[in-house]
N, C-alpha and C positions, 0 to 999 in steps of 0.2 A: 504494500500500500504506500505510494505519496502521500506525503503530507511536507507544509509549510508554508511560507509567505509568497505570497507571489503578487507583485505591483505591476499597473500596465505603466511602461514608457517607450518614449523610444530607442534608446538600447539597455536593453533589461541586461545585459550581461556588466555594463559600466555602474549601475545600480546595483547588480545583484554583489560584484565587487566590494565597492562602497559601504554596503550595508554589513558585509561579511568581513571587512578588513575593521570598520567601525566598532563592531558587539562580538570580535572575534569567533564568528561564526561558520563554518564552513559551506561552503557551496555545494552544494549535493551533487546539480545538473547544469550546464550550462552549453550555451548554442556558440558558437563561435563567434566571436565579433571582437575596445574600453578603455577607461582612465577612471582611477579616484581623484575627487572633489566636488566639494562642497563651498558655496557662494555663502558669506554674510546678506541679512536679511534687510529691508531699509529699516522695518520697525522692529523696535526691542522693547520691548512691554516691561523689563525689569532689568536694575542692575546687576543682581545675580542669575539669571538667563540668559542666555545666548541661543537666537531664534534662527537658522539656519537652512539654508535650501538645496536638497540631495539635487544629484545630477539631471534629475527628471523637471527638478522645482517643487518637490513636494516639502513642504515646510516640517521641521524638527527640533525640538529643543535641548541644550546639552544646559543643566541646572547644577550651580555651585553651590555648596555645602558650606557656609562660611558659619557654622558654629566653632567654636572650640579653638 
């Protein structure tokens, strides 16, 4: 049985990359085709988030822990 995340873009293998190099995750399947990166976002709703757009444009947030 498949199973996992699957987002449409247009090169899912530069995404699927990305995502897998990000959350150190491995790639199960992939078609041939890529580069990592990730664009800063115009708006930042907070100063401990950082609101970020995956290679496709789909928006993501990486959140600092500034206790302690």
């Amino acid at each position: 049985m498949w199973w996992g995340t699957a987002i449409e873009a247009p090169d899912p293998g530069a995404l699927a990359a990305f995502y897998s190099r990000l959350l150190d995750w491995p790639v199960v399947h992939e078609e041939p085709g890529t580069a990592l990166g990730a664009r800063v976002a115009a708006f930042q709703p907070q100063d401990n988030v950082r609101v970020l757009l995956d290679p496709a444009g789909h928006p993501f947030c990486l959140c600092r822990d500034d206790k302690g």
